[in-house]
TINUDO-870098 format. One record per residue (C-alpha): residue in one letter; x negated, y negated, z negated. Coordinates in pm, whole numbers, plus 50000, padded with zeros to 5 digits. Each point is the difference from the previous one (the first is absolute). Layout:
AXYZ/...
***
This chain:
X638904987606836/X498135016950294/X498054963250061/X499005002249654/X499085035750016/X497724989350265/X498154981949846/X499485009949695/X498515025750185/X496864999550181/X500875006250369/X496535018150041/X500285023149739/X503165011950127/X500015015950372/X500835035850206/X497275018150166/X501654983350345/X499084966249864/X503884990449860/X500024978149691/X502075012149722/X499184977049670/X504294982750020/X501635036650051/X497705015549779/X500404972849724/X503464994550036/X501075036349985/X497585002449698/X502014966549840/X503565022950095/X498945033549831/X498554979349672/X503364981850012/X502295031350052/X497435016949705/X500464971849775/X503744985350032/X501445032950080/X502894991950203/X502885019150178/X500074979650274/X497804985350282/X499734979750303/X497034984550179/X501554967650225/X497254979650251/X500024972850222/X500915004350407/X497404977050217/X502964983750122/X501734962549932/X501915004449698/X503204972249963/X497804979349780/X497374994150273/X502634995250238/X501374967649782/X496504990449924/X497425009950261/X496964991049769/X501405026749743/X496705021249859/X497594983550291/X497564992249785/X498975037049936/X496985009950203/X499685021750208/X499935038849874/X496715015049977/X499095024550323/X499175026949714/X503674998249833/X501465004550381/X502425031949976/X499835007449659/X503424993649927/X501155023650252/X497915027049840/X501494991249625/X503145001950155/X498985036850153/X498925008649637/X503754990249867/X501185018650244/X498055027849888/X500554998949648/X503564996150062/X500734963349919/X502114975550224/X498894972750166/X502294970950118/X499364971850224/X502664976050144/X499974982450299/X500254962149926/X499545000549604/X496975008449828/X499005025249717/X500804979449703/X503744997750140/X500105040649999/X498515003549647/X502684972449869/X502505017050146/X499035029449857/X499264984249681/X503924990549986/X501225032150109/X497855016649716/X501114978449769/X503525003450090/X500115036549924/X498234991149694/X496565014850037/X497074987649888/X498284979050297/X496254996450022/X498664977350297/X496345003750107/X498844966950226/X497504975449970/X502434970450109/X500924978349782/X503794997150141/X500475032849860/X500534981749666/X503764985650068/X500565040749998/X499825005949595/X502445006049774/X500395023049728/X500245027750233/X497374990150246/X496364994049916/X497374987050270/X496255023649989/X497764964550086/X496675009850135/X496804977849783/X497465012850122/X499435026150294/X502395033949974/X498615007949683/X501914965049744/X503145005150055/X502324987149704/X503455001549967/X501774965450070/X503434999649775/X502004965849964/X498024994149685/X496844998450188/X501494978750285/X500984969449758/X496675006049791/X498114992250318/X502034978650194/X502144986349702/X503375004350232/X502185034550028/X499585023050261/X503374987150171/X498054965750032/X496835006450102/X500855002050399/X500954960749902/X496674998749845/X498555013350281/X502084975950253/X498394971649819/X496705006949946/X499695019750381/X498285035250062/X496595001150155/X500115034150106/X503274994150210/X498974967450138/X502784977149828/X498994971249888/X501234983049652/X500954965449910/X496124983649972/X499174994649582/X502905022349867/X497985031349841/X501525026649826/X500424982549656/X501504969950130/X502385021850229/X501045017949708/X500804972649811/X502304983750272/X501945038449999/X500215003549663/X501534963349951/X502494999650286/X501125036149981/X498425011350328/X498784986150359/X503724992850058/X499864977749697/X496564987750103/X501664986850316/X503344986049869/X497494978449777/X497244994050214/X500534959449969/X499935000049646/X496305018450040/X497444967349970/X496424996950068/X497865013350270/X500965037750026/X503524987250022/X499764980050293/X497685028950149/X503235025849902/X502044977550165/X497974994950349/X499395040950008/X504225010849902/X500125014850310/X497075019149941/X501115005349719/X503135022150100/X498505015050253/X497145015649771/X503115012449807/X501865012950274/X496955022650131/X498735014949669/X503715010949884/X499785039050033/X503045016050171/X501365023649760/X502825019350255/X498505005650290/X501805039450153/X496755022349951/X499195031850232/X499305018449689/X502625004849684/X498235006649649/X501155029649943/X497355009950261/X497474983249836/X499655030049726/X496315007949928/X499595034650165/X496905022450016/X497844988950312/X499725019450249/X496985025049988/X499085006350366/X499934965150081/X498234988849726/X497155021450088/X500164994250334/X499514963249975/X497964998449682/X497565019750189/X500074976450303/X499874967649731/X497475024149823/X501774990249652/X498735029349805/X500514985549669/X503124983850078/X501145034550087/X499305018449665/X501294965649844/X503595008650201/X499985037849878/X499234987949664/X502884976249994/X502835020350182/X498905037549846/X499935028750212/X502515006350217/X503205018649802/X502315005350263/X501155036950064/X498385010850346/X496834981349859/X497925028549927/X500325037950105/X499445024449706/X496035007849943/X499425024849765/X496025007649934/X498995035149844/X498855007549707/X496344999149905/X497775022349886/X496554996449843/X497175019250174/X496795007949834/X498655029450130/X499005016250298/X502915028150041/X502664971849886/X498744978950288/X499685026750247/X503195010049916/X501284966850054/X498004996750292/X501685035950148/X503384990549896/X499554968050190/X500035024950341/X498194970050176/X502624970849996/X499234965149973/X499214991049662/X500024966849881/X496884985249847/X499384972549702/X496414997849842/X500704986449622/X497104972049869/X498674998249705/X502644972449799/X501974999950306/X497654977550173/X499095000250351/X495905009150050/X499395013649693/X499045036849959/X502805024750126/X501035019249703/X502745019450144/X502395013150331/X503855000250048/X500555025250247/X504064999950133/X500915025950244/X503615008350131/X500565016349700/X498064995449741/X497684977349846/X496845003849809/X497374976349781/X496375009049978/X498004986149751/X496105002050063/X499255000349680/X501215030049948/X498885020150313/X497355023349919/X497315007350327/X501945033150127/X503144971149974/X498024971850191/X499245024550260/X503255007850111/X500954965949973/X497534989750216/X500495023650258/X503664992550037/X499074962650033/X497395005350245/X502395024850233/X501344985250335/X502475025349973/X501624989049705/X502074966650125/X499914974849719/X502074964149964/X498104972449830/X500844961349943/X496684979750108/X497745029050089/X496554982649966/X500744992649672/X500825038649901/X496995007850255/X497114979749815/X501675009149633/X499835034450051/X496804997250186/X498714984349624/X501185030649858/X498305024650248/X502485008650169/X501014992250407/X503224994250128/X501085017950297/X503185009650194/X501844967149952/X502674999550279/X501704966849883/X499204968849798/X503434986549941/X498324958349985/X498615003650341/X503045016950132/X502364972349849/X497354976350181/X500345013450334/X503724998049981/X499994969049862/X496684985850092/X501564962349854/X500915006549645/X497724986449754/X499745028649738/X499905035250026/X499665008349637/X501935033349905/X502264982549783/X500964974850324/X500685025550212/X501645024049762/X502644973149919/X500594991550363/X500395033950147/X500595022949725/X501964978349729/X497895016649748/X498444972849762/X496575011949899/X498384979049725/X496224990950031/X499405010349633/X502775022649888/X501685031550152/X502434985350191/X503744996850014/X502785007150234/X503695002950003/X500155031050141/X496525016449933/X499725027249779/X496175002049859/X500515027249779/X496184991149927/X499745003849614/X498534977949765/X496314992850172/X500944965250205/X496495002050137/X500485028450148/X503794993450049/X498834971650225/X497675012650178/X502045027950100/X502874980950101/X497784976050238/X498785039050138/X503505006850072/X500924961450114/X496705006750257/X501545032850133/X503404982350010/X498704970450219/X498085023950237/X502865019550081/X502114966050004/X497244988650266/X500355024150253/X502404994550201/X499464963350019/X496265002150050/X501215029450336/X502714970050073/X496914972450029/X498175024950185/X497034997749693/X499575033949887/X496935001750275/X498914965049800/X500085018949671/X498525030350065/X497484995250284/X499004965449911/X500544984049619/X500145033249813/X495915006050136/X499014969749972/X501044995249593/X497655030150010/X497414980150129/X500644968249834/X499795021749657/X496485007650028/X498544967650162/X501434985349652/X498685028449842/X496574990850180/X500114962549997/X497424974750094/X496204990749861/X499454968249884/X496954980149909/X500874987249661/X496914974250009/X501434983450338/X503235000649806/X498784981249681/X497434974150283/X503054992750230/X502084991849634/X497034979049932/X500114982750323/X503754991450070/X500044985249631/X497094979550054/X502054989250318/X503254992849810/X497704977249752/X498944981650283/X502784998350180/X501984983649693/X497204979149912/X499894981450368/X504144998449966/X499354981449658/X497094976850164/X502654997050310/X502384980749797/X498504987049688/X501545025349748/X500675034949895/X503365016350063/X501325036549974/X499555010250330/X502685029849920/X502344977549901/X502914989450310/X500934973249756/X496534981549983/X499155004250358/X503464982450096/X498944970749809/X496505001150126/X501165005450380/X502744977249976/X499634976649762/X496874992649944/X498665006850356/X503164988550187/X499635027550244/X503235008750228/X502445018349823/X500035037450114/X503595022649965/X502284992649713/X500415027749712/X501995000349675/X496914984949852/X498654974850213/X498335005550312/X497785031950084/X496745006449940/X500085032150135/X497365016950266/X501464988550285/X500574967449912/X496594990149891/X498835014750322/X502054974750178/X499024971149741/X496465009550057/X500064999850384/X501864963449980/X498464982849766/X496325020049956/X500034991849618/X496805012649845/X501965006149690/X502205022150212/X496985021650162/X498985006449652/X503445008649874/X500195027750299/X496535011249950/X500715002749591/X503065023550105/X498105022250236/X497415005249736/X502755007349731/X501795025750236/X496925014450106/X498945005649619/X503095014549905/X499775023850275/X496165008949853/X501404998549621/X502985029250107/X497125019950214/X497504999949698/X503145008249760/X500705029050230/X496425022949987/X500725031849878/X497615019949760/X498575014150331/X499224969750110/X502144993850322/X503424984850006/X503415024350064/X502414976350225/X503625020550005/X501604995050314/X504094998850060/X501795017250316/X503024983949895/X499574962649997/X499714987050319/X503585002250268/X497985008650307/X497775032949825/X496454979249944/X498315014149640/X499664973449730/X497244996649740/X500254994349662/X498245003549671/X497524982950131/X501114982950316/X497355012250265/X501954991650295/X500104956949864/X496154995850035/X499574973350248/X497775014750316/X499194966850174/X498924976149759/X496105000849875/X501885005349609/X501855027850181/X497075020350116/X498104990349724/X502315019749739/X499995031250285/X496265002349918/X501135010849670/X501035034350141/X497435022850013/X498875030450136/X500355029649662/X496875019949898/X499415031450206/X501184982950312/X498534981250258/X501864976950134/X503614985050022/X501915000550361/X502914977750147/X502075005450245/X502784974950105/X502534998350315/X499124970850207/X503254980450069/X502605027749954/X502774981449924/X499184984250350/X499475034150178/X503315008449821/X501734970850209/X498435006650349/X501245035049952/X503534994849867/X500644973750281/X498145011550294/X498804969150065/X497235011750287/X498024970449948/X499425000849628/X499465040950035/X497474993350335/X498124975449791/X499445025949709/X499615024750239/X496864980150126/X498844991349675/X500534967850024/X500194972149715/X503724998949948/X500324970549853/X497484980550263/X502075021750286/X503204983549876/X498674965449923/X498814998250380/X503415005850083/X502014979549793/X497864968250044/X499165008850373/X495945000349960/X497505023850095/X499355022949679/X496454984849992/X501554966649965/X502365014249686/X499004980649713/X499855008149593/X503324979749923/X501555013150310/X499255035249892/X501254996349639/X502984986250171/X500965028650162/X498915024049775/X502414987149706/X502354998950224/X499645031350166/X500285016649628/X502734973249863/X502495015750298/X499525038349829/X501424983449644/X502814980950222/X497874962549985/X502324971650091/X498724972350171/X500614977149693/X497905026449819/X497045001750274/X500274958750005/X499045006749600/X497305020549990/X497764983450285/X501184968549872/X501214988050349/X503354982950137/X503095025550010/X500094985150399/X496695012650029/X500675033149814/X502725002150239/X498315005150296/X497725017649907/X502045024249931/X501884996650341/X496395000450135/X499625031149893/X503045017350045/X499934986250388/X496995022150035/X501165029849828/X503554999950013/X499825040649920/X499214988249653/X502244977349998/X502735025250119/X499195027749771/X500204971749685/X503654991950146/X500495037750044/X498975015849664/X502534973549807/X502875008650263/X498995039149982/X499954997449588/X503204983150002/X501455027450222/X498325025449774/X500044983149671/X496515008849967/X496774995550103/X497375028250057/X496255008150050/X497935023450237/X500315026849767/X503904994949913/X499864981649680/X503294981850026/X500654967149785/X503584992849952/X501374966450077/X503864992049914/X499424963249973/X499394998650407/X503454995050054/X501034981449651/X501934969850026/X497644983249782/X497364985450248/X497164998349736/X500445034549916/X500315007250410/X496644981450066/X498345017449668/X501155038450181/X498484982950317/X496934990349859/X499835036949867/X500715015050303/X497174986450187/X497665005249792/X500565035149898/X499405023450283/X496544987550060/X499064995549642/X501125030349943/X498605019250296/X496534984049901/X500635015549648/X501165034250079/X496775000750273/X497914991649684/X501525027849829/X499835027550230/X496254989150023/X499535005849694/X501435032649971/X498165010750277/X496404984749837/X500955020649680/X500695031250158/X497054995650231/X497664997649743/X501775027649775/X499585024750344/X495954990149982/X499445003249636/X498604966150042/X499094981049642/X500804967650141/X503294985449915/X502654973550108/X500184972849690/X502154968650076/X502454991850286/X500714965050032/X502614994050247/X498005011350354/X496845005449876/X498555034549802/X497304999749736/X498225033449980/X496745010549795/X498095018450178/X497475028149903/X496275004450034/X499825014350389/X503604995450123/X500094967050139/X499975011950381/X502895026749947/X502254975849767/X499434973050244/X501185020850263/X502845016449852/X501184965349826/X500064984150370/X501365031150180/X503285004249728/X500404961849989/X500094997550389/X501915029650040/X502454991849735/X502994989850247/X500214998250382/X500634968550134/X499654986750353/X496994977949810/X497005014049865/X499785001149609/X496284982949953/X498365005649681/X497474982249862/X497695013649809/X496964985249750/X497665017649710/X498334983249696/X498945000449629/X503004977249938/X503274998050113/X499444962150146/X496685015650160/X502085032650136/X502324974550157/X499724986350386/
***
């Protein structure tokens, strides 16, 4: 079942940020919680194969050899879907010498013996001699999605022998998948026949004289065969199990490990799926008692200051209420929870003596507020006039920095996981043990209780965040910069809608062509978007090599018409890839036109809480996607614009940080004397690898080392450096021992920071931003290498993206201290995009180059590049 999971799955779409394929754990533990949904049962157990001979293979060596060899992408996916029984609290058996059918049909028989209902899930056919009226067989069509029941009925419809017979069938007529060969011309119907005429193979046997023609005389030159098929595909039905039923009872998985390895598999939907299924979690100690206030309703300004007074200064817990209940549209209201008490203000009703105080409470720095995803309460209230000040937590980024891997920090998530209060997206809310006491208004019921969930979490937080050593993170570093991060998306970008709509112009003219010369290229039109049609074109029609085998065929993905391209130089091909650039290209135009505002420049939103290792995200658009090297790249750059009233646009970008990162992390003298000098790193460490004079360094040599040189930061293998330059593994190899030879401090600190993160169970940055990392020492090896993977790559892609931040905290507060108009717009990974006013270039280029350099102290200098233009491409260097 976890084969066919595989592949009816796309490998590709299914991976971890640390490059581990999921697509057979994720479908098959999708296929178990449909089943468990569906069938209902009181009982389960998951059994699997050992890689070990089994006592068929011992009697026939040949057993199952014709199977091919598993894909590299299904390698140690098993192991995690047996970590994900283990964490939803369902057995797993193996036995040493028999395989998993002979554990399910000894199960079967024990089920059936104690007269339960027995439902078998496998996609072998020998499963079938298992039915009876107690035991039914779940037969897999199609994928994980068609599976019908299999009942005795079915078996004779199809095979037109009971289920008792068909492993005689099956003796006759031989199994493909497990390599047994059947008597040559008998097919099922004639097989079937013989059984049902002689009373079974037995019979068959005893009367295989009488049996004339040719398929006799092939019977009787194959008995032997014959019996031995029979022998190996009889299931044992009493083998001594290591696990009784009784302890095979469906039980309520277990929460913390759930999330803790749903956020490493990053199965965010699977998760919710899960909670839906199983409920929330009943059990006595579940949930501590949370009783919220009661509300009142302020309108006016004494009732407010009142509130305000009453308050005496403790944290109160925000919630900003949308119009409809839906995110980005106009604020309408506040739920205000304090230790105490609760109140819900509705603007509408707040006359301008009302908004005042209102206003200057939210402003205050001395009035500590909670919120759930500040820049979103920031830029709402902003709408309404209104600035938000004094915010000492924001309960999603504190989640984050304790648990930098999970994949949602939504309140309702994270009130579930740490609080046990279930808080509905729509509704008020419910809880065991929570006592509203809200009224009759659910709108403002809700809101309130999220308010009081937000204070809750905060003061849940704490001690874990002073535990992680991330309080400093919070308050010093993230807290600020959502600040800042507000009001660039508040600013946003200009645009030049006319090189929009000419660029849309130009990449469709480009797909027209493109498809046109793919049509001339082989005499006919196709879909181009179509897998199905370019398999028969490639393939078929074209009898190019096959590429890697998928459910469907053989792939026409990226990657592999790269590789078809390169060996065979098809024109049809070139146009194929050049009619996908355009298309992507386009789409990434079509979502940038889609996204002008009525000002005229496009509002990205950026995320602090997506990436593991601290780096911002950008989404709504995507600004941080746009290719940089490619002439299509730069061309849709030229679409960002200098705004009216300003007079230029400034970058400023690290040069090589996540290389500066290294030399300082691992001393490695040479790598910190070359930057020291100024030197071109990546010609400084090509001379030494290949042993030639830095003059004599050429292009491919320097690309060489420079993928390399970045591949070792995200834990590159040498099978994965051997991929992307396209050379030998041998040759990937050494250069990789090449390279460590001659800075073997690199090489030691890469050794080091796994060992030291396996001591710690974390990693950490330059600024103390820890990631932690249980799976170091799992048993599991694919989940070990994952947590390996992760814990190279996070302290220095995580130093580089707390360095950005401070710098950017730094540039804001810089120009804030000035009263410079200029103003920081875009950060896209190392590199800031600022607008700068008429006059100020020579101070903002200063103070952008002095904050950026001076953003961390390493035994490197920070260089910072910086370039000015009309256009963002033109601004660039």
């Amino acid at each position: 079942m976890a084969f066919r999971a595989f592949y009816a799955l796309p490998a590709e779409n299914f991976s971890t940020d640390t490059g581990q394929h999921t697509n057979a754990v994720y479908g098959f533990t999708s296929m178990l919680l449909a089943m468990i949904r569906q069938q209902k049962p009181t009982h389960v157990a998951v059994a699997f194969d050992l890689d070990t001979p089994t006592f068929r293979s011992v009697e026939y060596a040949e057993y199952k050899g014709g199977r091919s060899k598993s894909p590299e992408e299904f390698h140690g996916q098993v192991d995690l879907i047996i970590k994900v029984m283990d964490a939803m609290r369902i057995p797993t058996i193996s036995l040493e010498g028999y395989e998993a059918d002979d554990i399910i049909a000894t199960l079967a028989t024990q089920g059936e013996a104690a007269g339960w209902e027995v439902l078998v899930v496998s996609g072998d056919r020998d499963a079938f001699q298992l039915i009876t009226d107690k035991v039914s067989v779940l037969y897999p069509k199609k994928g994980i999605s068609d599976i019908p029941p299999m009942d005795a009925a079915a078996v004779q419809e199809k095979y037109f022998v009971d289920p008792a017979r068909y492993p005689d069938l099956a003796a006759l007529v031989g199994e493909t998948a497990d390599n047994l060969p059947g008597v040559p011309g008998v097919g099922p119907k004639t097989a079937a026949k013989w059984i049902n005429l002689y009373g079974g193979l037995d019979g068959i046997l005893d009367n295989v004289d009488a049996i004339g023609g040719k398929v006799g005389a092939a019977l009787r030159e194959n008995v032997d065969t014959v019996k031995r098929n029979r022998r190996l595909n009889h299931l044992l039905r009493d083998l001594e199990l290591p696990v009784v039923l009784d302890a095979m009872v469906l039980q309520r998985p277990d929460s913390d490990q759930v999330e803790e390895l749903f956020d490493a598999l990053q199965f965010n939907t699977l998760r919710k799926r899960l909670a839906e299924l199983f409920g929330e979690d009943e059990s006595a100690d579940a949930a501590e008692a949370h009783t919220a206030p009661d509300h009142v309703l302020l309108t006016d300004a004494p009732s407010l200051r009142s509130w305000f007074v009453g308050t005496n200064l403790a944290k109160v817990g925000l919630q900003v209420v949308f119009e409809a209940a839906v995110q980005g549209r106009d604020a309408i209201a506040l739920a205000l929870v304090a230790e105490h008490s609760a109140a819900y203000v509705e603007f509408a009703h707040l006359d301008a003596a009302a908004e005042q105080v209102l206003g200057a409470w939210l402003t205050s720095r001395d009035a500590p507020k909670v919120v759930h995803e500040f820049k979103s309460a920031y830029k709402s209230l902003y709408a309404r006039g209104f600035t938000l000040a004094g915010v000492v937590d924001d309960t999603s980024i504190s989640a984050y920095l304790i648990q930098p891997d999970r994949r949602s920090y939504e309140l309702a998530d994270l009130s579930q996981v740490h609080l046990r209060i279930s808080v509905s997206s729509t509704g008020a809310g419910t809880a065991g043990q929570l006592d509203l006491g809200l009224g009759q208004d659910t709108t403002a019921a809700d809101a309130v209780m999220k308010a009081y969930v937000a204070r809750e979490l905060s003061e849940h937080f704490v001690g874990q965040l002073l535990e992680r050593g991330a309080n400093t993170l919070l308050g010093e570093l993230e807290l600020p910069l959502a600040n800042v991060l507000a009001n660039m998306e508040l600013t946003g970008v200009a645009v030049s809608a006319p090189r929009l709509d000419q660029l849309l112009a130009d990449f469709t003219a480009t797909i027209d062509a493109a498809q046109a010369a793919a049509f001339e290229a082989i005499g006919h039109e196709v879909n181009l978007g179509s897998p199905k049609q370019l398999q028969t074109v490639l393939f078929d029609e074209l009898g190019m090599p096959t590429t890697k085998k998928i459910k469907t065929g053989y792939s026409t993905d990226a990657d592999a018409l790269a590789d078809l391209a390169v060996r065979t130089g098809h024109p049809f091909l070139l146009q194929l890839q050049a009619y996908r650039d355009a298309t992507k290209l386009r789409q990434t135009v079509e979502g940038l036109n889609k996204s002008i505002a009525d000002d005229g420049r496009i509002h990205t939103t950026y995320a602090q809480n997506v990436a593991a290792t601290g780096r911002l995200s950008s989404n709504n658009p995507n600004l941080q996607n746009i290719p940089i090297r490619s002439e299509a790249g730069r061309r849709i750059r030229e679409v960002f614009v200098v705004g009216d009233g300003y007079e230029t646009l400034l970058t400023a970008d690290y040069s090589q940080i996540e290389m500066r990162i290294m030399a300082h992390l691992s001393g490695d003298e040479a790598l910190i004397q070359a930057f020291r000098d100024g030197e071109d790193l990546h010609r400084f460490v090509g001379s030494h690898v290949f042993h030639v004079a830095p003059d004599e360094v050429t292009s491919a040599m320097r690309s060489k080392v420079k993928a390399m040189s970045y591949g070792l930061v995200y834990g590159l293998s040498s099978f994965g450096l051997s991929k992307q330059l396209a050379v030998p593994v041998d040759e990937a190899r050494t250069l990789m021992k090449d390279y460590f030879d001659r800075f073997g401090a690199v090489r030691d600190y890469l050794r080091g920071i796994v060992e030291q993160a396996r001591r710690d169970g974390f990693t950490s940055t330059i600024e103390g931003r820890r990631r932690y990392l249980p799976d170091l020492s799992s048993d599991q090896r694919q989940l070990r290498e994952m947590a390996e993977r992760a814990a190279l790559n996070a302290p220095i892609q995580g130093s580089a993206a707390d360095i950005i931040k401070k710098a950017m905290l730094g540039v804001a507060a810089e120009l804030r201290s000035r009263r410079l108009a200029s103003r920081m717009l875009l950060q896209v990974h190392d590199e800031l995009v600022l607008e700068v006013a008429d006059g100020e270039l020579e101070s903002v280029t200063q103070l952008v180059v002095e904050q950026m350099g001076s953003a961390a102290q390493l035994s490197v200098p920070l260089e910072v590049q910086v370039g000015t233009g009309t256009s963002w491409h033109e601004a660039g260097h």
